[in-house]
C-alpha positions in Angstrom: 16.8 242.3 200.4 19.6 244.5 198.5 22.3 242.2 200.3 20.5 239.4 198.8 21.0 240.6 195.4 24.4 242.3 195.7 26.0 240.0 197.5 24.5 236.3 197.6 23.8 236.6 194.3 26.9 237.0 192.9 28.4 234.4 195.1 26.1 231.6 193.8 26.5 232.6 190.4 30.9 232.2 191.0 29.4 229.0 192.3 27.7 228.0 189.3 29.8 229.2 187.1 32.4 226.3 188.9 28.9 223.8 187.8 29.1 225.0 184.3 32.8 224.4 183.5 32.8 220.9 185.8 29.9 219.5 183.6 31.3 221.0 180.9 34.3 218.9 181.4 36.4 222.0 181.5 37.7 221.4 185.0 38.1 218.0 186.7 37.8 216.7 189.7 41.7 216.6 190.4 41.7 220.1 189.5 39.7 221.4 191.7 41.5 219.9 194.6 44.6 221.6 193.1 42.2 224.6 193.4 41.2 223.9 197.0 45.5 223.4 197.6 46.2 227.0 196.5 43.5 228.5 198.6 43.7 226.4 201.9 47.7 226.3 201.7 48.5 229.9 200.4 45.7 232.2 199.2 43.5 232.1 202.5 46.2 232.2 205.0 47.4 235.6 203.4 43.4 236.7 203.6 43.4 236.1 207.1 47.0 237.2 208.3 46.0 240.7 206.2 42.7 241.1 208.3 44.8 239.9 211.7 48.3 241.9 211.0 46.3 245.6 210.9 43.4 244.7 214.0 43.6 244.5 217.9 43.7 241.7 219.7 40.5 240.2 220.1 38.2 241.9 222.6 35.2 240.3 224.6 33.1 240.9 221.6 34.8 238.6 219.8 35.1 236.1 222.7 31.3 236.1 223.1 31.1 235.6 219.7 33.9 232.3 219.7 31.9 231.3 222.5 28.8 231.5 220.8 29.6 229.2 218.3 31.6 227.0 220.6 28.5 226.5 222.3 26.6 225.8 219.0 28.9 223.2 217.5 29.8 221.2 220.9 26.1 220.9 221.1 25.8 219.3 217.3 28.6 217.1 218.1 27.3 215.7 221.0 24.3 215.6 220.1 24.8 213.9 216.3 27.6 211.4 218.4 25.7 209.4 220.5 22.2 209.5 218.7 23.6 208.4 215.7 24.7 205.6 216.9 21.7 204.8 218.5 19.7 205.3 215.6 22.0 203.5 213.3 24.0 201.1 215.2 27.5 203.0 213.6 30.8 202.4 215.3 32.3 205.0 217.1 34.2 206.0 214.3 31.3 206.3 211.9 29.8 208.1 214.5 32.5 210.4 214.5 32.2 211.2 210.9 28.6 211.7 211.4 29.6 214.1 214.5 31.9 215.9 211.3 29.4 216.4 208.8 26.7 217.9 211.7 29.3 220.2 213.0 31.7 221.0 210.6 31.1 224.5 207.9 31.7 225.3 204.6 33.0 228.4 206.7 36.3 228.5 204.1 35.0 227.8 200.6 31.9 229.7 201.2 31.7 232.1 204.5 34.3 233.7 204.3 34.3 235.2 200.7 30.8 236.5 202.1 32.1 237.9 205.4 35.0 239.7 203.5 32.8 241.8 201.2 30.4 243.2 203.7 32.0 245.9 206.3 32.2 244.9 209.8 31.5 241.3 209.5 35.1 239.6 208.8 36.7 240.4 212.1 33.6 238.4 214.2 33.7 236.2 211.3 37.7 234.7 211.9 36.9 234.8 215.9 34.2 231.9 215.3 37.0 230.4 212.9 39.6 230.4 216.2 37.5 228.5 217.9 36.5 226.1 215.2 40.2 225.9 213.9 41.8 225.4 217.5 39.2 223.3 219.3 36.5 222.4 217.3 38.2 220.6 214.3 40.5 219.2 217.2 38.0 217.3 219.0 35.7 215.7 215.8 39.4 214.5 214.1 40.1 212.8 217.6 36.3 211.5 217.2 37.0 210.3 213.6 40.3 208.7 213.9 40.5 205.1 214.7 41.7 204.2 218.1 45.2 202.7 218.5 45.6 199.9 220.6 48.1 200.7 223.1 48.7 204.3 222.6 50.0 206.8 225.4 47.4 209.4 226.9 50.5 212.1 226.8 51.2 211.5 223.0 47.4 212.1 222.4 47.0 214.4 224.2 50.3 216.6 222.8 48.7 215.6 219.3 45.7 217.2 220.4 47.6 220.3 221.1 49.5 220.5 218.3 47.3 219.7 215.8 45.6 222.9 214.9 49.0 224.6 214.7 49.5 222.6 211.5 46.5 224.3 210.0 47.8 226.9 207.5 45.0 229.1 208.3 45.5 229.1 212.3 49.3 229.9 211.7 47.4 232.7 209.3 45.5 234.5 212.0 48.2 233.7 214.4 50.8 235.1 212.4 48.9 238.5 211.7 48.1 239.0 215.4 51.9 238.7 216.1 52.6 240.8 213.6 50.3 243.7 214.9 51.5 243.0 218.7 54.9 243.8 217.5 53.6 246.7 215.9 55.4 246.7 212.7 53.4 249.1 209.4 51.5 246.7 207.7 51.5 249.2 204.4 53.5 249.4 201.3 54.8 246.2 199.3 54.0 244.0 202.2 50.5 244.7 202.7 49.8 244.7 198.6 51.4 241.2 198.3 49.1 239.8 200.8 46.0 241.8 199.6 47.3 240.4 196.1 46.3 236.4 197.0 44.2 237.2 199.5 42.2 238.6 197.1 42.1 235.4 195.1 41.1 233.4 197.7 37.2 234.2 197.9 36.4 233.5 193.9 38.8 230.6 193.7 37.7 229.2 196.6 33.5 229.5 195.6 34.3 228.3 192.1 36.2 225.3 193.2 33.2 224.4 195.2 30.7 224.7 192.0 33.3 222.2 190.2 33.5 219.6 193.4 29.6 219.5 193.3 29.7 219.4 189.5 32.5 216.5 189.4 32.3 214.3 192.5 29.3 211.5 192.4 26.9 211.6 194.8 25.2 208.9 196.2 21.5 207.9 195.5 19.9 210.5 198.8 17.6 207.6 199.1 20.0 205.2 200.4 21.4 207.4 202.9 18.0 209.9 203.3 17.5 208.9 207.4 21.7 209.3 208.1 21.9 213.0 206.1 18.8 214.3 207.5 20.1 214.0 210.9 23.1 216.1 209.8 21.1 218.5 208.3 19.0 218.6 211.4 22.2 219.1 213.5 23.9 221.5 211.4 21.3 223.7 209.7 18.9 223.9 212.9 20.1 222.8 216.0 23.4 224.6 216.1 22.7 227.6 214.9 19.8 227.8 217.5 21.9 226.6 220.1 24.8 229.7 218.8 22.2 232.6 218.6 20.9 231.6 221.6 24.3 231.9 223.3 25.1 235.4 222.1 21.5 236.8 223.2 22.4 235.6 227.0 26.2 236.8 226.8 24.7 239.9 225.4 25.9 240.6 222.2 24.4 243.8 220.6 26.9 244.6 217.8 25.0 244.0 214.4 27.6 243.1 212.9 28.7 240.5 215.4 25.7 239.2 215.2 25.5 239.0 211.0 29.1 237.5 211.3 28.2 234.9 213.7 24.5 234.0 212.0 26.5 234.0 208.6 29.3 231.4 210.2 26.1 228.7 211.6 24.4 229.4 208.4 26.8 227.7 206.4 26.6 224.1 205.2 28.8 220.5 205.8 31.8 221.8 204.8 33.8 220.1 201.4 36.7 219.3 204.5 34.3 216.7 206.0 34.8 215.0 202.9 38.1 215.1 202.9 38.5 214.0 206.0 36.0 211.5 205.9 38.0 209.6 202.6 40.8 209.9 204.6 40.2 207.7 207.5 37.9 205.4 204.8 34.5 205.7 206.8 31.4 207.4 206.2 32.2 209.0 202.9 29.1 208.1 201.2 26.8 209.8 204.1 29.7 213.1 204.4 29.6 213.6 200.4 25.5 213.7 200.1 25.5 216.0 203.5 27.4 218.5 201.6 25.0 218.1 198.2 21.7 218.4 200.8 23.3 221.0 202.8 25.0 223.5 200.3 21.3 223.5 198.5 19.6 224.1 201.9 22.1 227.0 202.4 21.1 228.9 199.5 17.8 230.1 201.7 19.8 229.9 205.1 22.3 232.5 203.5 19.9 234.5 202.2 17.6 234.9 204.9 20.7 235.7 206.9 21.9 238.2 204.4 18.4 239.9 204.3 18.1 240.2 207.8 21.8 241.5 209.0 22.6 242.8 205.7 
């Protein structure tokens, strides 16, 4: 229960505090996507290549874990594909969102300023975001993009490939393991600049959420209630059953592997499915409550989680 209050507690309130000055009107909307630009683009990636450039390679702990929530999420996605559209007649695009939203965490903006603060947790933590960054995200923006008439299978598939490479906080983590293969000191003024933004990243980050949820407008739940419980379903329950599951059978035993990894499911829709979702034009209505419904669910999910493996 002292995690709760230590750590969760604080968070929520930087999260609240990014409410307060959105209704307030002291940030906007286009603000806090500048917000979201710094960390995604700059303050994030330094976070994660300063966690990467001083660590080993990752070890089979840290596959089991990957492979634990790579379990979790494929099982979402299928799952919230094809019985949404069942369910709701979508096209296979909206479908795709909908696949998003179930799958897709608030692992960024939220997890991860939790997993940096509590010893142990942030190295399992970035292996679940490898395999989220690298094939996860791959898979549900080749689900959510509309189909081209025409287009080669090798041009896909090399987009496919490529595609998480372009991801500034892959090339992050990539980066930092590099760096620590080659074996170079990562001290002095090169370890204090990255510690410097890296630093910024976790409060930035959770207040920029407070003023999306402050600023955006959310749709009526009513008129989307059946659609957003399914992703709530998918996202808050089945794959984090689905995950923990995993990791019992591949028998993981480290506690902090397994806080990381409960921390990383526990999350909600992340502020990305949005994104992604106005993008392509499809589902944003559905994608933007999801993350309203979810981030409130995740307020218990987080804490539970934090009083348990805290």
């Amino acid at each position: 229960m002292s995690a709760v209050l230590t750590i969760a507690l604080p968070v929520f309130a930087v999260i609240a505090a990014g409410v307060f000055a959105g209704r307030a009107r002291l940030f906007s909307l286009s603000e806090s996507d500048a917000l979201n630009k710094f960390v995604f683009r700059f303050a994030m990636p330094c976070a994660l290549f300063g966690l990467t450039a001083g660590a080993s390679p990752p070890d089979a702990k840290d596959l089991a874990v990957g492979v634990s929530y790579g379990a979790g999420a494929l099982t979402s996605l299928i799952f919230g594909y094809f019985l949404a559209q069942r369910l709701f007649n979508l096209t296979k695009q909206e479908a795709g969102a909908h696949a998003l939203s179930s799958t897709l965490g608030n692992a960024v903006f939220l997890g991860l300023p939790i997993a940096l603060t509590i010893d142990g947790w942030a190295r399992p933590f970035v292996s679940a975001m490898l395999i989220e960054g690298t094939i996860i995200i791959a898979i549900l923006t080749a689900l959510i993009s509309p189909r081209k008439e025409g287009g080669h299978a090798l041009e896909r598939a090399v987009n496919f490939l490529i595609g998480p490479i372009k991801n500034p906080l892959i090339m992050g983590m990539i980066l930092g393991f590099l760096y620590s293969a080659i074996g170079i000191p990562f001290a002095g003024p090169v370890k204090i600049f990255f510690d410097l933004l890296g630093r910024a990243a976790g409060p930035t980050a959770l207040f920029s959420l407070g003023v999306f949820l402050a600023t955006h407008q959310f749709p009526a739940f009513k008129s989307v209630a059946g659609r957003v419980s399914l992703i709530a379903f998918g996202k808050m329950a089945l794959l984090p059953a689905v995950a923990l599951t995993t990791a019992y059978f591949l028998g993981v035993s480290d506690p902090d592997y397994w806080g990381a990894l409960a921390l990383f499911v526990a999350v909600p829709s992340g502020v990305g499915t949005f994104i992604l979702a106005s993008q392509y034009r499809v589902y944003t209505s559905e994608s933007a409550a999801a993350i309203s419904f979810t981030t409130i669910l995740s307020m218990v999910t987080i804490s539970v989680v934090l009083a348990v493996f805290g």
